[in-house]
ZADO-1210 file (C-alpha; in nm, 4 decimals, padded with zeros to 6 digits):
<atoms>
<atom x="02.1779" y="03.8357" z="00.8657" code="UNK" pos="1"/>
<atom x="01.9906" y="03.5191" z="00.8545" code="UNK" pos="2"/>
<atom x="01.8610" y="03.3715" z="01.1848" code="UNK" pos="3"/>
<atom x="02.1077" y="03.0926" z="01.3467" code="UNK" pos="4"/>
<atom x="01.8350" y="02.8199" z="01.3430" code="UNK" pos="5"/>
<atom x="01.6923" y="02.9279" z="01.0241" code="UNK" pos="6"/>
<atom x="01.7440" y="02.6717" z="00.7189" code="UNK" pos="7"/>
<atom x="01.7762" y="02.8615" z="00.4068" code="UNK" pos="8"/>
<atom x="01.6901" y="02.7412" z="00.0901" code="UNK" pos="9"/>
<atom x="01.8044" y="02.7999" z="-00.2602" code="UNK" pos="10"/>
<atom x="01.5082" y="02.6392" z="-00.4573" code="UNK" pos="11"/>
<atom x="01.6188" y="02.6682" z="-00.8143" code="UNK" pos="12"/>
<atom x="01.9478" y="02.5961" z="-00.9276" code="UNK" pos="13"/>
<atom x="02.0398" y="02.3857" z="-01.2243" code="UNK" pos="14"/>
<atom x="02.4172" y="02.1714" z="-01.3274" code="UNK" pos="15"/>
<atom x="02.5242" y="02.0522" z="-01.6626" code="UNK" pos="16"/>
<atom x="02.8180" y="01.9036" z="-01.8022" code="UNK" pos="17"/>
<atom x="02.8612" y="01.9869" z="-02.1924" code="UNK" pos="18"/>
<atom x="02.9983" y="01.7535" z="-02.4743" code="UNK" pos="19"/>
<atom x="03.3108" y="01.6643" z="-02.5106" code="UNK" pos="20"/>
<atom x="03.3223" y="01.5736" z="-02.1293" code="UNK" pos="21"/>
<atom x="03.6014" y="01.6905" z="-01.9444" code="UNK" pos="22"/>
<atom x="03.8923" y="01.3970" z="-01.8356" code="UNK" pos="23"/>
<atom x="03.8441" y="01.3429" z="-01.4864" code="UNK" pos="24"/>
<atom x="03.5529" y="01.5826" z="-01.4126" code="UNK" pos="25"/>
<atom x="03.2946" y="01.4702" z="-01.1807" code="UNK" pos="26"/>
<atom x="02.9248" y="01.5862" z="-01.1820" code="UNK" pos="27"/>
<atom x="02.6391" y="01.4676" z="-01.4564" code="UNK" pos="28"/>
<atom x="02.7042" y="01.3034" z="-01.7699" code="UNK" pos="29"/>
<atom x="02.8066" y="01.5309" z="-02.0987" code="UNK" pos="30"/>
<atom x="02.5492" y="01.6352" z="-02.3241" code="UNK" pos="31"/>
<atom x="02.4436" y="01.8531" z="-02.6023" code="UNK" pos="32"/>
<atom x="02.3240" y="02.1449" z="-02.4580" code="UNK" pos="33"/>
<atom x="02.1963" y="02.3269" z="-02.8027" code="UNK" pos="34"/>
<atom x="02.0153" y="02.5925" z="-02.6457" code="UNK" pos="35"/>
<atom x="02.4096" y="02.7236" z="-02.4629" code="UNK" pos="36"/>
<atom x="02.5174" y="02.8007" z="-02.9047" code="UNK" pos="37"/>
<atom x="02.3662" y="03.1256" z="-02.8607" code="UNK" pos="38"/>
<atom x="02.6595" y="03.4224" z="-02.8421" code="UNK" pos="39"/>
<atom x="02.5338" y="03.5785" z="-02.5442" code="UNK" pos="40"/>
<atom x="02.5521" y="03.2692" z="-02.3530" code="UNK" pos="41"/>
<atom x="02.9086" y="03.2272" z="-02.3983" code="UNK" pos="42"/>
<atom x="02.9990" y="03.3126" z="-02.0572" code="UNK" pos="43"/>
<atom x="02.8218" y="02.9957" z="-01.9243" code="UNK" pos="44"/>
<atom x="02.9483" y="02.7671" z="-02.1986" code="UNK" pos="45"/>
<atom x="03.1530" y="02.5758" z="-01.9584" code="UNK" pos="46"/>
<atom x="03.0444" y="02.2869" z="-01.6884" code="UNK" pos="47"/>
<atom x="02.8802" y="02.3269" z="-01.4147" code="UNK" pos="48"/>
<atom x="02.8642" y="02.0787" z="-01.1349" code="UNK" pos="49"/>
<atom x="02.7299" y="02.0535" z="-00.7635" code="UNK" pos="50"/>
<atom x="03.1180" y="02.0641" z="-00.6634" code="UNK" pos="51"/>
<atom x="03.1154" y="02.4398" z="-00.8107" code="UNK" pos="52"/>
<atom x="02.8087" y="02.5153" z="-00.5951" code="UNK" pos="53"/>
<atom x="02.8465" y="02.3696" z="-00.3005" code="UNK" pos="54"/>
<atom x="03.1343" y="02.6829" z="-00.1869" code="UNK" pos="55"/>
<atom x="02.9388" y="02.9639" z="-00.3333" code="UNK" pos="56"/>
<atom x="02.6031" y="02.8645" z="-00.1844" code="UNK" pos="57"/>
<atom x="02.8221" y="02.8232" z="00.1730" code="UNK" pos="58"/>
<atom x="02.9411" y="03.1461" z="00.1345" code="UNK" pos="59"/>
<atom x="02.5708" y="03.3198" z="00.0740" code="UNK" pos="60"/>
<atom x="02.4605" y="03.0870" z="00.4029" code="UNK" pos="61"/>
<atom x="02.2263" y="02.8623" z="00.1860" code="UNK" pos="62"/>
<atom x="02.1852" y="02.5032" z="00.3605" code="UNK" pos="63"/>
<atom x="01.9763" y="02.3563" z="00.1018" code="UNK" pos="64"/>
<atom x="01.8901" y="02.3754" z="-00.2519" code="UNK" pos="65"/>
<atom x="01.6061" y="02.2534" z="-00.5426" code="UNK" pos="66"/>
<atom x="01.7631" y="02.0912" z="-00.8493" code="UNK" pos="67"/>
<atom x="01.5964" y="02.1839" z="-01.1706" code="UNK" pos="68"/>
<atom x="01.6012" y="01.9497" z="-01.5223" code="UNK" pos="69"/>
<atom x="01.7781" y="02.1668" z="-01.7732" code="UNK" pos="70"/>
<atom x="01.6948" y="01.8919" z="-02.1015" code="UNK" pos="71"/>
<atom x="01.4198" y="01.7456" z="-02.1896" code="UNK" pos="72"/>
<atom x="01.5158" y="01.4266" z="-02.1098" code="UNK" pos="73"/>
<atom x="01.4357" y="01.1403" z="-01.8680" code="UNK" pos="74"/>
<atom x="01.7430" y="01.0037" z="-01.8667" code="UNK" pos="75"/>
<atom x="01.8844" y="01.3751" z="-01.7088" code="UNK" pos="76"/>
<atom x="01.6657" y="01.3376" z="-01.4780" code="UNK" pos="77"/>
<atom x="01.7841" y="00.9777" z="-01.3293" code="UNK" pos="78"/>
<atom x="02.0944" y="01.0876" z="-01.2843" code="UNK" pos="79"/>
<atom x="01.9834" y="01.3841" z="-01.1231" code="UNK" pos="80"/>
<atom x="01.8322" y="01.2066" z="-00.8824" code="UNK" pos="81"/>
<atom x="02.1440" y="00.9366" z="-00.8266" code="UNK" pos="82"/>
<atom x="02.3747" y="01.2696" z="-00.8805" code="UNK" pos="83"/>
<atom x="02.1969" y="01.4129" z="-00.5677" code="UNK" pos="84"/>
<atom x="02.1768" y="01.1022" z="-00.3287" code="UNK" pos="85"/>
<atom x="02.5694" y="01.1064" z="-00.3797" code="UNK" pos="86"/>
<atom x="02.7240" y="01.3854" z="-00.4617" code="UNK" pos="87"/>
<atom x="02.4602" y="01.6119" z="-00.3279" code="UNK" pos="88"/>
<atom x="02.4217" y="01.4379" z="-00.0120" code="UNK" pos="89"/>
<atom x="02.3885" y="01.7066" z="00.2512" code="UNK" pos="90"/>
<atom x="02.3089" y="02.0033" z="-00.0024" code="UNK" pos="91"/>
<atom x="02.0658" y="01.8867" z="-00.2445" code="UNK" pos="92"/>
<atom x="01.6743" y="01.8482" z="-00.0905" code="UNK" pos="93"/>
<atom x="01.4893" y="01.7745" z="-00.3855" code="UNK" pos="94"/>
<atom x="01.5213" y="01.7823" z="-00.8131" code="UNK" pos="95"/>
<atom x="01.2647" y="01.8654" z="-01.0157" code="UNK" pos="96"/>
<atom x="01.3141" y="01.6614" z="-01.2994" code="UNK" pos="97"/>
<atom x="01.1448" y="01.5870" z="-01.6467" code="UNK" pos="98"/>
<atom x="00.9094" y="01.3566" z="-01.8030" code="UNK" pos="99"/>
<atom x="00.6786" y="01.3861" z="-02.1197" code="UNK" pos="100"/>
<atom x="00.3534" y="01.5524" z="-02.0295" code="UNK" pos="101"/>
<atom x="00.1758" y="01.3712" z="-02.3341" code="UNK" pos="102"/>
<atom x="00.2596" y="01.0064" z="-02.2840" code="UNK" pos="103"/>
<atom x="-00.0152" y="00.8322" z="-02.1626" code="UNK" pos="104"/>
<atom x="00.2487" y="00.6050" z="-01.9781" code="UNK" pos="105"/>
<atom x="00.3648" y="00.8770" z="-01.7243" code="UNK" pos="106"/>
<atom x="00.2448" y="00.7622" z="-01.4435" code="UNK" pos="107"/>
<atom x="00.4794" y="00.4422" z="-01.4997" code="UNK" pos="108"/>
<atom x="00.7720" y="00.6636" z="-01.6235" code="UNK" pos="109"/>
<atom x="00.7263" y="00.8608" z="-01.2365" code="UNK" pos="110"/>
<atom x="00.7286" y="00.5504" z="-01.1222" code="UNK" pos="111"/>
<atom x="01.0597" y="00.4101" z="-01.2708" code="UNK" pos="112"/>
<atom x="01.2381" y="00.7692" z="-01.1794" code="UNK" pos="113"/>
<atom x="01.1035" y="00.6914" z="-00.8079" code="UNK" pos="114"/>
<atom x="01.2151" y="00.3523" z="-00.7662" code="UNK" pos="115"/>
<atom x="01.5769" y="00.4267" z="-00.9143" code="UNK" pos="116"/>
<atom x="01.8788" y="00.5606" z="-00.7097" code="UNK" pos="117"/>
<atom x="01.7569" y="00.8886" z="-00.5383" code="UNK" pos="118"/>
<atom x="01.3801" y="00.8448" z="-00.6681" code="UNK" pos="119"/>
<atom x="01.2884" y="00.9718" z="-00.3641" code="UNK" pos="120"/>
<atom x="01.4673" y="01.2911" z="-00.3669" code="UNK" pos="121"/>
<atom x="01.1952" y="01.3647" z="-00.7124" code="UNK" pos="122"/>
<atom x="00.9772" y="01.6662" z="-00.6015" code="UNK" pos="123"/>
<atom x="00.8882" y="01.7919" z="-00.9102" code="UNK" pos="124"/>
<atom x="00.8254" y="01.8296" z="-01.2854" code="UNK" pos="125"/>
<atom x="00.8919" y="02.0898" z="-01.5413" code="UNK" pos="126"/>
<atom x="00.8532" y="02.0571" z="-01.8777" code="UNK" pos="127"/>
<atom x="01.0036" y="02.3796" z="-02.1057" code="UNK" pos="128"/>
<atom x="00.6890" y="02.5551" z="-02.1922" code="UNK" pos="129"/>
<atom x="00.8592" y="02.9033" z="-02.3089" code="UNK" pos="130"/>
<atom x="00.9570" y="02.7354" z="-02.5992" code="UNK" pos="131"/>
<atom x="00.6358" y="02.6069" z="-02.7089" code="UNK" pos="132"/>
<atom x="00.5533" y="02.7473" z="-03.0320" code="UNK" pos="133"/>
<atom x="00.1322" y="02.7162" z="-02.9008" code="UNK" pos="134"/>
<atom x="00.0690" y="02.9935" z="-02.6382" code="UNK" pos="135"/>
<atom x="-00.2393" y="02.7793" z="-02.5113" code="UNK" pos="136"/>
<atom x="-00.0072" y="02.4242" z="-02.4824" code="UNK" pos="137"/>
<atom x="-00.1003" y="02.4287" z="-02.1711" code="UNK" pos="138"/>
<atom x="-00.4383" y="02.3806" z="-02.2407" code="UNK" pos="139"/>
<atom x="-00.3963" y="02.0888" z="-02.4097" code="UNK" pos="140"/>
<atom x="-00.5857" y="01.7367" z="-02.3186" code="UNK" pos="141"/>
<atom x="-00.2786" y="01.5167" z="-02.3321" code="UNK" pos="142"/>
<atom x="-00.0929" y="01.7602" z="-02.1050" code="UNK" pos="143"/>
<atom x="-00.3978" y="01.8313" z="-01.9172" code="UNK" pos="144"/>
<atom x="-00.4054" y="01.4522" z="-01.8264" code="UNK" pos="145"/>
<atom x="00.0189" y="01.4179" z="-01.8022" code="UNK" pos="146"/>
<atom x="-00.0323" y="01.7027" z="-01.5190" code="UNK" pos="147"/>
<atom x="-00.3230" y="01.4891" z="-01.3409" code="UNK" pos="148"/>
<atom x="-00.0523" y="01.2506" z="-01.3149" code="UNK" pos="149"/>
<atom x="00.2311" y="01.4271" z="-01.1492" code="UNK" pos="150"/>
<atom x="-00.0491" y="01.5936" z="-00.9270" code="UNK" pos="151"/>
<atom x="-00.1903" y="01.2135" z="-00.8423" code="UNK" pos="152"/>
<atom x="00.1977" y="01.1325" z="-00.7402" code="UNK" pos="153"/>
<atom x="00.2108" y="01.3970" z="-00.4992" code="UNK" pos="154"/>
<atom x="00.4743" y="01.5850" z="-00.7109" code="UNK" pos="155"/>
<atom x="00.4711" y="01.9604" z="-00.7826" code="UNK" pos="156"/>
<atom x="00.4967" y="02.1615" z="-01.1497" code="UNK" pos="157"/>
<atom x="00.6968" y="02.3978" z="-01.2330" code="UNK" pos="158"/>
<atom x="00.5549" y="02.6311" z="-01.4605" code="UNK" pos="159"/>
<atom x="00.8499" y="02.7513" z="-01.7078" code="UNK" pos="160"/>
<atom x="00.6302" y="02.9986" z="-01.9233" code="UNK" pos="161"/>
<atom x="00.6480" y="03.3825" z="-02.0688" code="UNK" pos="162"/>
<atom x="00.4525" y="03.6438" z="-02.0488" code="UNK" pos="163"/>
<atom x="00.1933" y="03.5876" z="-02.3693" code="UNK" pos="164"/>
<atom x="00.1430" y="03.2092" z="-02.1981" code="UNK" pos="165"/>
<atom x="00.0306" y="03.3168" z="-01.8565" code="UNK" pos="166"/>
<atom x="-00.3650" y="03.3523" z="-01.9338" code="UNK" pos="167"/>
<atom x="-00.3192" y="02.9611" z="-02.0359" code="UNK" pos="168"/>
<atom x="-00.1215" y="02.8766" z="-01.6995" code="UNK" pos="169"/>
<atom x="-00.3955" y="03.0658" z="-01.5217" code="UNK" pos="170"/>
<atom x="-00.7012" y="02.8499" z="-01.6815" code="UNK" pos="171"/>
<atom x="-00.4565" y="02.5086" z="-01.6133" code="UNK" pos="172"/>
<atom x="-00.4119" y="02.6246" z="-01.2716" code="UNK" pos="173"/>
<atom x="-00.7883" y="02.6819" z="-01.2415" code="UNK" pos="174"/>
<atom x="-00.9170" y="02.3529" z="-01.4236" code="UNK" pos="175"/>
<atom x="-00.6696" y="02.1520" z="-01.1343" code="UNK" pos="176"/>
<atom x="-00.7319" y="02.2855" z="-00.7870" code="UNK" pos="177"/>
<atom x="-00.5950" y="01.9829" z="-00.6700" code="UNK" pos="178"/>
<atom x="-00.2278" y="01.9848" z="-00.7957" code="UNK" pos="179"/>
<atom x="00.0519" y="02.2284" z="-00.6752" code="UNK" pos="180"/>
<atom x="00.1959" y="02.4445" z="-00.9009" code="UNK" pos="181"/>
<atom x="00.4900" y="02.6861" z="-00.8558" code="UNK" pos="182"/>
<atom x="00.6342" y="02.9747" z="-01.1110" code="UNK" pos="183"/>
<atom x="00.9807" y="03.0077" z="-01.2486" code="UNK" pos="184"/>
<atom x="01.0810" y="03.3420" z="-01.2864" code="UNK" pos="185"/>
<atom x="00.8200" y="03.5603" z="-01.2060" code="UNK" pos="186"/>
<atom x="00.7299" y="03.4346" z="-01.5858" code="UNK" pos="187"/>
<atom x="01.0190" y="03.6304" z="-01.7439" code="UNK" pos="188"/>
<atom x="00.8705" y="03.9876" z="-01.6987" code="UNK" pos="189"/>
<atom x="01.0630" y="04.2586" z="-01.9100" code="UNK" pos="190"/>
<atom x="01.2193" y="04.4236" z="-01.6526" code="UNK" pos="191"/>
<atom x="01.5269" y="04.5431" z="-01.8728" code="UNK" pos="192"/>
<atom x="01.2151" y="04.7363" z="-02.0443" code="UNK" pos="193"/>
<atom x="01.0423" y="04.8432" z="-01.7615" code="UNK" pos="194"/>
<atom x="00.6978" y="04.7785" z="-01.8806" code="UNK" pos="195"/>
<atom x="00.4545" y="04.6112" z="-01.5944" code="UNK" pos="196"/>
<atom x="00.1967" y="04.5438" z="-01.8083" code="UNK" pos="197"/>
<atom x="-00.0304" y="04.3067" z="-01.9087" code="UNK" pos="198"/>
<atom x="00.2265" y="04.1013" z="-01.6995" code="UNK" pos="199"/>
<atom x="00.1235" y="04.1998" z="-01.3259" code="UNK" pos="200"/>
<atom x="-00.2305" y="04.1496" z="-01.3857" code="UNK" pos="201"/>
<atom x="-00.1678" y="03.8107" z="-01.4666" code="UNK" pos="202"/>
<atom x="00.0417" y="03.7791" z="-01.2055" code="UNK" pos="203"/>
<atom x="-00.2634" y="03.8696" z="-00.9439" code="UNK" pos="204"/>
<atom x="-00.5061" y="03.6893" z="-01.1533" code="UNK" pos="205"/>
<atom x="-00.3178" y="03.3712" z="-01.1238" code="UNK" pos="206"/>
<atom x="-00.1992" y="03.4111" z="-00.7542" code="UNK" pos="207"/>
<atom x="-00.5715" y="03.4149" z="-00.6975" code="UNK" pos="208"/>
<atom x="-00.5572" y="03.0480" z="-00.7285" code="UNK" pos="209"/>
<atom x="-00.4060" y="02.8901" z="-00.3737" code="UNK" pos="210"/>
<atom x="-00.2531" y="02.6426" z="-00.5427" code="UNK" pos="211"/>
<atom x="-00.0066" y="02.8107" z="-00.7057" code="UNK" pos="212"/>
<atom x="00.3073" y="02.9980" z="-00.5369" code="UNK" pos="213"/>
<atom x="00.5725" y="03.1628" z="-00.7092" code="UNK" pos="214"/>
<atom x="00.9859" y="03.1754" z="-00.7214" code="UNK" pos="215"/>
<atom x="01.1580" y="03.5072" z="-00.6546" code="UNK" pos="216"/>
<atom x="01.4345" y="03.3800" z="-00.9383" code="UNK" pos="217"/>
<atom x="01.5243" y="03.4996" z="-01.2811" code="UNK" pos="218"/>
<atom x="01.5131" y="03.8515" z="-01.2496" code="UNK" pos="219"/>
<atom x="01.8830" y="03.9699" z="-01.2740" code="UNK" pos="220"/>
<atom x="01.8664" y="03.8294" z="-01.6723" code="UNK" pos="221"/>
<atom x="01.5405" y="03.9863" z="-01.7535" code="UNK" pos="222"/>
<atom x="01.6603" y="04.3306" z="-01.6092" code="UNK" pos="223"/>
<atom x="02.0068" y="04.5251" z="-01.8206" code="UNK" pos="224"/>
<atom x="02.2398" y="04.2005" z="-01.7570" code="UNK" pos="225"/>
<atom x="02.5480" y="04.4898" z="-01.7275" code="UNK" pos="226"/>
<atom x="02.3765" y="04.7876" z="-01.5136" code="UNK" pos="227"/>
<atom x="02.1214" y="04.6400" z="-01.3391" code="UNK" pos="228"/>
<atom x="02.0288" y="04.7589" z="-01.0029" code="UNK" pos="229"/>
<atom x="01.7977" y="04.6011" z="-00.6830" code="UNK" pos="230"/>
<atom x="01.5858" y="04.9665" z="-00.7584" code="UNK" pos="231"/>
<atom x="01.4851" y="04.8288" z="-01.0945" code="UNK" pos="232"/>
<atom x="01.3767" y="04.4214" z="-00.9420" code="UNK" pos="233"/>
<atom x="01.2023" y="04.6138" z="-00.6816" code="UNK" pos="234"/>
<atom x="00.8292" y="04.6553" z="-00.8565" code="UNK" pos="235"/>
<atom x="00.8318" y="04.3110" z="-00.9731" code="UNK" pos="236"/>
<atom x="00.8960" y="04.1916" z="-00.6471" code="UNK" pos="237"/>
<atom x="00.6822" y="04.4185" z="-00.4893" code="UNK" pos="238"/>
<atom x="00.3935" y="04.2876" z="-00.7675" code="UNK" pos="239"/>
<atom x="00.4593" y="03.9123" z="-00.6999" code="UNK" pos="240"/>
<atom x="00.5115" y="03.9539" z="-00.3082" code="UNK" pos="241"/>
<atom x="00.1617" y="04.1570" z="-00.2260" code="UNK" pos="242"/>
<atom x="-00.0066" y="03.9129" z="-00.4528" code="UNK" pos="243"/>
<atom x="00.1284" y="03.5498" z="-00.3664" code="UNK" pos="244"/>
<atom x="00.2373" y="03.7108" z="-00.0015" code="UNK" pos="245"/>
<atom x="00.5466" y="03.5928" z="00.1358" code="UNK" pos="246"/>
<atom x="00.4087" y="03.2524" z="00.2413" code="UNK" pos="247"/>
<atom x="00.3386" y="03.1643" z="-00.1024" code="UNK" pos="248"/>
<atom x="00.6682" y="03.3257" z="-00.2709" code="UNK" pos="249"/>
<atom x="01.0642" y="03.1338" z="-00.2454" code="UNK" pos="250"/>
<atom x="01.3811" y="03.2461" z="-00.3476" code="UNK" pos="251"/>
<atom x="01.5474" y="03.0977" z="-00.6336" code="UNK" pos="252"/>
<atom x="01.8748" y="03.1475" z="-00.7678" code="UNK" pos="253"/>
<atom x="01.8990" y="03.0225" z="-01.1470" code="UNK" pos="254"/>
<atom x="02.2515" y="02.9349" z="-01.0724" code="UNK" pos="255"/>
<atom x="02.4418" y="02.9190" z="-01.3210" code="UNK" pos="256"/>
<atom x="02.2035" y="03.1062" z="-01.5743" code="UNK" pos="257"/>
<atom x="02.2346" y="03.4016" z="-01.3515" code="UNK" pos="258"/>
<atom x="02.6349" y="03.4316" z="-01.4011" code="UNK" pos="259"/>
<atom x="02.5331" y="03.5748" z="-01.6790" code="UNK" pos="260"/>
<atom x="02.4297" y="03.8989" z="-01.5018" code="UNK" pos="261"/>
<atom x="02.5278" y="03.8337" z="-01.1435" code="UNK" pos="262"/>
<atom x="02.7320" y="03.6255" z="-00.9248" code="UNK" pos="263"/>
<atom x="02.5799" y="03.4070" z="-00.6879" code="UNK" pos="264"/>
<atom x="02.6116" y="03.5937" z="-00.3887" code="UNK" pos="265"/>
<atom x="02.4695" y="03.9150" z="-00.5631" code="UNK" pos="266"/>
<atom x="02.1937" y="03.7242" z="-00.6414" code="UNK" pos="267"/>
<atom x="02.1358" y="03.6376" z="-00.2910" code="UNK" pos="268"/>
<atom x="02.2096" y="03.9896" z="-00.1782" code="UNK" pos="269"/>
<atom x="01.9378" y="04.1300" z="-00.4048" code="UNK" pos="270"/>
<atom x="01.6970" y="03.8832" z="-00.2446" code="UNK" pos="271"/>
<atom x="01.8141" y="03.9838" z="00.0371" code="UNK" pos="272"/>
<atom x="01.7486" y="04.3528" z="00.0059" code="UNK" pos="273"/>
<atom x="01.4271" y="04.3174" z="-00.1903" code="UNK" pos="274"/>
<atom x="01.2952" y="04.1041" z="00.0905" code="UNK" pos="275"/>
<atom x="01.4218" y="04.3214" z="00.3490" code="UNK" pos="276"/>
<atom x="01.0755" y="04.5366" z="00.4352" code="UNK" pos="277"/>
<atom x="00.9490" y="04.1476" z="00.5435" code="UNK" pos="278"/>
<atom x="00.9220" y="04.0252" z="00.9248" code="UNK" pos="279"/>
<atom x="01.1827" y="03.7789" z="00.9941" code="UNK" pos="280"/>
<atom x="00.8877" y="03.4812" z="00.9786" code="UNK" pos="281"/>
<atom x="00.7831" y="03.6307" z="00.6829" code="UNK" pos="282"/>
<atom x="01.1416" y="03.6377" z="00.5426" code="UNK" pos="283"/>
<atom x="01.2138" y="03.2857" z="00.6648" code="UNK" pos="284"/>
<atom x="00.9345" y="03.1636" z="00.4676" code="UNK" pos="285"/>
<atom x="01.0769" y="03.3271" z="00.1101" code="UNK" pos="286"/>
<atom x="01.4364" y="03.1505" z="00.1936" code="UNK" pos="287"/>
<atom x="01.3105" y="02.8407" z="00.2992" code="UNK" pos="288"/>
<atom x="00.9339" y="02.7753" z="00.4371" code="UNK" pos="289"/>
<atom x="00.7554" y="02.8223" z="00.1055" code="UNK" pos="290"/>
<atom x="00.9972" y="02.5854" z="-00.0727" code="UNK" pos="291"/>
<atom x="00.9980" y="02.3140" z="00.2007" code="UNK" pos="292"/>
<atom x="00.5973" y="02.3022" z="00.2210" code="UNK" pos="293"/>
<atom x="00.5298" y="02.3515" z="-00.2008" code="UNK" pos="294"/>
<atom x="00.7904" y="02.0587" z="-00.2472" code="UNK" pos="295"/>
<atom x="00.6965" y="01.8702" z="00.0285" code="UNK" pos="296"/>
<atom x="01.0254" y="01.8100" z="00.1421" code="UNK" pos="297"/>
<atom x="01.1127" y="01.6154" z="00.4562" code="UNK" pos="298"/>
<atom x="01.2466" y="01.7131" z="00.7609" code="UNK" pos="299"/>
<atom x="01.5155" y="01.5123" z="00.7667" code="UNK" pos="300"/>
<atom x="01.6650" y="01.6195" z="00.4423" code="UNK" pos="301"/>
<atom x="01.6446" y="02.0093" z="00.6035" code="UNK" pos="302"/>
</atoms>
């Protein structure tokens, strides 16, 4: 069991409302959500709000939580924000939203998202590199200079990438000592597979860098979605905790993408147990302390 004075944070965790939008139904605006079409992804074909989280996230004792753009779209993003200053007053700590890497005009467009309703719950930006058809986008001198930006505005980036795009994130990560950047997913290993490799040694060779920690999220849909076991998450979380160490590591759910292996409090509980082998400081700092000082959240919204 958690400590009593210990504020536990869930630090990825997306909503979504899908079109048409349902009469009545509260939570962010409808849109097209193409990348839901997909057959296996019928089970989460549905809305999601913060309403729907708010009890299931009480019931796994998580205080706070990180929400993540799911579109890439600005306009997601302000409502995020405004979403969370309302709605998500009391659970919500910070979004991580979305803006376009290559516009030379970023720095105004973090501006604008700041200076709206809940600009300054904005912690973050990811863009969707795992579905960047260039394995070295990262690399790139217009994204190069749109990640400058968010580091110059004090924000942190997510790095959404796969497996084959990890040697680019490591040279990015390199090239800007000076920015913060923090991993989705362990970067999607193939832990349904089983295969470790060439994805752990990228996984030490980037958490080389100190400015780069890593989420403890995504793992229940990488793994068998149906017979997946804590036994079979274990040596990815063993790989990513002795490299980042627990100080540089935070639990993430992927709520509601990980319905589609796991409820929410399994999620938790497999956290929970993979974690377990930690001191309780070291623990508190996966469910809470890494996310609070790699998103620079306040005190007062913890």
């Amino acid at each position: 069991m958690p400590s009593p004075d210990m504020i536990r944070i869930d630090a990825h965790h997306h909503v979504w409302r899908l079109l048409p939008g349902a009469p009545g139904r509260t939570g962010p605006s409808p849109r097209a959500h193409d990348w839901l079409n997909g057959a296996d992804l019928a089970p989460i074909r549905r809305d999601f709000t913060l309403d729907d989280l708010s009890s299931v996230a009480a019931a796994a004792e998580i205080d706070r939580t990180v929400l993540v753009q799911v579109v890439p779209d600005v306009e997601e993003t302000a409502e995020f924000l405004s979403l969370s200053a309302d709605e998500g007053k009391g659970l919500v700590a910070g979004v991580v939203g979305w803006v376009d890497l290559t516009d030379a005009g970023i720095g105004d467009a973090l501006a604008a998202l700041r200076a709206g309703p809940g600009g300054d719950l904005l912690v973050g930006v990811r863009h969707l590199v795992q579905g960047e058809p260039d394995p070295r986008w990262l690399t790139r001198p217009d994204v190069r200079r749109g990640l400058r930006a968010v580091a110059e505005a004090g924000l942190a980036y997510d790095l959404l990438t796969l497996v084959h795009q990890l040697p680019a994130a490591i040279e990015t990560v390199r090239a800007l000592p000076g920015a913060t950047f923090v991993l989705d997913h362990l970067s999607k290993p193939p832990i349904a597979a089983g295969d470790r490799e060439p994805w752990a040694s990228h996984i030490r060779e980037l958490a080389a860098e100190p400015n780069v920690t890593c989420k403890l999220s995504g793992m229940v849909t990488e793994a068998d979605r149906v017979g997946w076991t804590v036994a079979d998450l274990r040596p990815y979380a063993d790989v990513v905790l002795d490299a980042f160490g627990p100080s540089r590591v935070m639990f993430g759910s992927d709520w509601p993408v990980c319905l589609l292996a796991a409820s929410y409090e399994e999620v938790v509980a497999a956290a929970e147990g993979l974690t377990a082998g930690l001191t309780a400081a070291e623990r508190g700092e996966v469910f809470g302390g890494t996310a609070a000082r790699a998103y620079r959240l306040p005190g007062e919204r913890l």
